[in-house]
N, C-alpha and C positions, 0 to 999 in steps of 0.2 A: 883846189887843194883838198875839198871831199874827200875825195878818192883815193889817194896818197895817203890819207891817215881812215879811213872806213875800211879798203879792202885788204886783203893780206899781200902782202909779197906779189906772193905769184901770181893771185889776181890782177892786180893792179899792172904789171907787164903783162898779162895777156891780154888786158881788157879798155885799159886807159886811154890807147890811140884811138879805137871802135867807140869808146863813150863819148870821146873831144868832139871827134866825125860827128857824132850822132846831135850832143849839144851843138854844135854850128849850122848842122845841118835846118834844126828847129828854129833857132837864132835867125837866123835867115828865112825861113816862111811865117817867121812872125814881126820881121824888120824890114824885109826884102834888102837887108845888106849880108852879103857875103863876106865874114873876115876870110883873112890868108891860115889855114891853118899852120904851116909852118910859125908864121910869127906869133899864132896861139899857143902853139906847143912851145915854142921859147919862152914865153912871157911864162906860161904854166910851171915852166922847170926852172927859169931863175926867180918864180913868187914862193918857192918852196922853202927858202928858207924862214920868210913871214910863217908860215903856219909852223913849224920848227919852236920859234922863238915863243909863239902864243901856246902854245905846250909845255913848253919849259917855266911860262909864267906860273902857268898851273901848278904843278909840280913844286916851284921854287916862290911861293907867293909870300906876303906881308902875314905875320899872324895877326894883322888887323883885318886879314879878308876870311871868308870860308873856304871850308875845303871846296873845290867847282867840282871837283871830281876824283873820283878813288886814285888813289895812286897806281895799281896793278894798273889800271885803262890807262892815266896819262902814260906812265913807262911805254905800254905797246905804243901808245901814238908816237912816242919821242921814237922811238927803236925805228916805227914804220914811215917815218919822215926823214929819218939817218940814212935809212936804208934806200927812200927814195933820190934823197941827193947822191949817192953814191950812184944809183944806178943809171941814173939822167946827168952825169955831168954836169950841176946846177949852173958853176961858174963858165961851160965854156956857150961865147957869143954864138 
């Protein structure tokens, strides 16, 4: 979910499949197991809403907690996790 809310837009579609590739690729010389990438890039685009919802905590918290983070930064992150569900189809199987 890093990534989805660190890079911008259009980073994030250029760069996200190359990043996954690259995390698996390590995963695997340091497990000697190979996941499926397809079923990682599923897993990755329907966990998106979790990181969505954890942003919104921020944003929408108890006035019994602190602020965690400026509100300008949370809004991009919410905008940049909206933006990723739309682009990735979160809901489709």
């Amino acid at each position: 979910m890093a990534r989805a809310a660190a890079l911008t837009p259009d980073d994030r579609r250029k760069w996200e499949r190359d990043l996954l590739t690259r995390y698996l690729e390590r995963f695997a010389e340091l497990t000697d197991v190979k996941p499926d990438f397809d079923e990682c890039f599923r897993n990755y685009r329907q966990q998106i809403v979790h990181a969505l919802l954890m942003w919104t905590i921020t944003l929408c918290h108890s006035p019994l907690l602190p602020n965690m983070q400026p509100e300008d930064t949370t809004l991009t992150m919410i905008e940049r996790m909206s933006t990723a569900m739309a682009d990735l189809d979160w809901l489709k199987e």
